[in-house]
C-alpha positions as CSV (number, residue, x, y, z in Angstrom):
1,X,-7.5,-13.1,-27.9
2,X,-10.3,-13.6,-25.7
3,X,-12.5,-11.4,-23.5
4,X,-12.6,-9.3,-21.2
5,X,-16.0,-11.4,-19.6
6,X,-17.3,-8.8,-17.1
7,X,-17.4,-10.7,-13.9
8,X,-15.3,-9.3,-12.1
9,X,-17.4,-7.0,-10.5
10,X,-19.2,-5.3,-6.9
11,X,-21.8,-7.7,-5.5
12,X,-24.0,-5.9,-4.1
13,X,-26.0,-9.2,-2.1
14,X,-22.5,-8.8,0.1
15,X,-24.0,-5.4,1.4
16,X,-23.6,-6.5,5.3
17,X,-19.9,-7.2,5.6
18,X,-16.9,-5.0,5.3
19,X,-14.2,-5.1,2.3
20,X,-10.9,-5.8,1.8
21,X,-9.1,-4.9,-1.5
22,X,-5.7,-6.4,-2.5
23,X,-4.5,-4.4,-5.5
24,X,-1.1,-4.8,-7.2
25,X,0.3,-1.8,-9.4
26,X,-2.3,-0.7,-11.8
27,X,-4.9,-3.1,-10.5
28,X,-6.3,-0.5,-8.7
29,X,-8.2,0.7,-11.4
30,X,-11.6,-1.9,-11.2
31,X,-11.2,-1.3,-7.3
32,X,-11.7,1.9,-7.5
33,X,-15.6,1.5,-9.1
34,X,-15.9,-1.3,-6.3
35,X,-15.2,0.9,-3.6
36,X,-17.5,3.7,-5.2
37,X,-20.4,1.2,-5.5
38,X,-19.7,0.0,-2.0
39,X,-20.0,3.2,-0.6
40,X,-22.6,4.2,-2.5
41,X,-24.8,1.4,-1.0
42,X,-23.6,1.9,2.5
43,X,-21.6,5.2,3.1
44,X,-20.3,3.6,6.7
45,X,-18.9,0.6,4.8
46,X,-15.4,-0.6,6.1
47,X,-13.0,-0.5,3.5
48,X,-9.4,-1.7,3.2
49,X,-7.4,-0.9,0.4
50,X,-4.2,-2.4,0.4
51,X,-2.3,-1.0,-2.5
52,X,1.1,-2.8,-3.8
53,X,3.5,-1.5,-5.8
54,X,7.6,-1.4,-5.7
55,X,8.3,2.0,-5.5
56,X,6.5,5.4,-4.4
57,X,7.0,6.7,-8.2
58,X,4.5,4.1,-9.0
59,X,1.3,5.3,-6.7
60,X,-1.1,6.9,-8.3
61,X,-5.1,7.8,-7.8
62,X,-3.5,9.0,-4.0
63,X,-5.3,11.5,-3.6
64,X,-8.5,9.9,-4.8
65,X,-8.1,7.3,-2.2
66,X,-7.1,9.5,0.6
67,X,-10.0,11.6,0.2
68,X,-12.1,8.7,-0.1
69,X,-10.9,7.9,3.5
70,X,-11.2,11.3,4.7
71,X,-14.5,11.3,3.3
72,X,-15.9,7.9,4.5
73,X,-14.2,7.0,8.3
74,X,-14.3,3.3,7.7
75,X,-13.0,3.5,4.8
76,X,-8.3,2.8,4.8
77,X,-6.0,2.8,2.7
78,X,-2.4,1.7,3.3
79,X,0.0,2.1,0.3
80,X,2.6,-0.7,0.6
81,X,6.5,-0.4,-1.2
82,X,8.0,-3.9,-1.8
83,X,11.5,-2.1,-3.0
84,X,12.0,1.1,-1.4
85,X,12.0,2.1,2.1
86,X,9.9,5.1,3.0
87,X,7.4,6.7,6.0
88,X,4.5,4.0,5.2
89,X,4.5,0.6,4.9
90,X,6.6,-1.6,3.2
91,X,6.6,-5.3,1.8
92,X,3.4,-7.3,0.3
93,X,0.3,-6.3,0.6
94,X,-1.0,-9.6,1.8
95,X,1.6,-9.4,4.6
96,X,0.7,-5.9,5.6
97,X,-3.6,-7.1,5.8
98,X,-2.7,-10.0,8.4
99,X,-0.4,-7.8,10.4
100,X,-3.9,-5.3,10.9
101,X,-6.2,-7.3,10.1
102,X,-7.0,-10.7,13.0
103,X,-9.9,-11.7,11.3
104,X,-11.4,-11.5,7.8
105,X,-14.8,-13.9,8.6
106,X,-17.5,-10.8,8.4
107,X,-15.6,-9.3,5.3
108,X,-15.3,-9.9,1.3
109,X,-12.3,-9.4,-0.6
110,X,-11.3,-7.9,-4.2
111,X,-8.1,-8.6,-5.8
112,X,-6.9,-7.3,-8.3
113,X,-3.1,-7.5,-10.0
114,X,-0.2,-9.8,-10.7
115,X,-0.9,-13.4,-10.5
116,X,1.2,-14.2,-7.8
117,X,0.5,-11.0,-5.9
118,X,-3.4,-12.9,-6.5
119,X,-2.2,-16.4,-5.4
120,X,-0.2,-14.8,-2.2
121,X,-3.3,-12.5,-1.3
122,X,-5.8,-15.4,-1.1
123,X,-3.8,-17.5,0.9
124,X,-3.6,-14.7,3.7
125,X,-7.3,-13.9,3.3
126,X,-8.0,-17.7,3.6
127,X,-5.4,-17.9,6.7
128,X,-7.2,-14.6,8.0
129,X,-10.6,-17.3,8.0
130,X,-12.2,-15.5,4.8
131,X,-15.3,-17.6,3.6
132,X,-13.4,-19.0,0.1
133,X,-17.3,-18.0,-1.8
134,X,-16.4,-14.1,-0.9
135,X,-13.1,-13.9,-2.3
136,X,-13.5,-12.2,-6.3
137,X,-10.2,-12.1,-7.9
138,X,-8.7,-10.8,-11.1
139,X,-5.2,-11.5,-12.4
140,X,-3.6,-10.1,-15.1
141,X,-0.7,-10.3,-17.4
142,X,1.4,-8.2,-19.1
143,X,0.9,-8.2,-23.2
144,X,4.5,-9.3,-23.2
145,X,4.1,-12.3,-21.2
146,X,0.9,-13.1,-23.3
147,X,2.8,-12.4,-27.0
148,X,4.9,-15.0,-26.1
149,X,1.8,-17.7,-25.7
């Protein structure tokens, strides 16, 4: 057992450009002191929040992150299903960024969730022409996976 090691973390030297966050299931959890550290440094921030999960039962912190957008006009967030159809979007959440997003240069990015969720996320970001110093990532793995080690 080792860690956790505290770096994955809001850098606040990254003040002047907007965010995207990349969150699988419950990796929205360290995103959501991110986004409250952002904001606290720079209310008009532009935020994206691309949250990932398979099914609507598994959301969670909604309301949170709606108000947070009602709040905060630059701040979105897009809830994305990968396994049930519904109203809002569907598939991966690194598909759904380059469908909005045409460019990521001025922006830093936060991920946050499965590994290959992680791996898949920062190959958009790079493809969306992301400096590869401003992307801050965290994967994680399910105690299962890491009993087995």
């Amino acid at each position: 057992m080792s860690g956790p090691w505290g770096d994955f973390c809001y850098e606040p030297e990254e003040s002047g450009v907007g965010l995207v966050l990349l969150v699988g299931g419950t990796g929205l959890a360290p995103l959501k002191a991110i986004a409250r550290a952002a904001l606290q440094d720079d209310p008009e921030r532009e935020i994206h929040v691309y949250h990932g999960v398979r099914t609507r039962a598994e959301l969670y912190d909604v309301d949170f992150w709606e108000g947070l957008a009602t709040t905060y006009p630059a701040v979105r967030y897009i809830p994305c299903l990968s396994r049930e159809q519904w109203p809002g979007r569907t598939g991966y959440v690194g598909d759904a960024m380059m469908e909005d997003l045409p460019s990521c240069r001025n922006h830093a990015a936060y991920l946050c969730g499965p590994p290959a969720m992680v791996e898949a996320g920062v190959k958009a970001l790079k493809r969306r022409r992301i400096p590869p110093r401003r992307i801050r990532r965290e994967k994680y793995t399910p105690a299962v996976s890491l009993a087995a080690v």
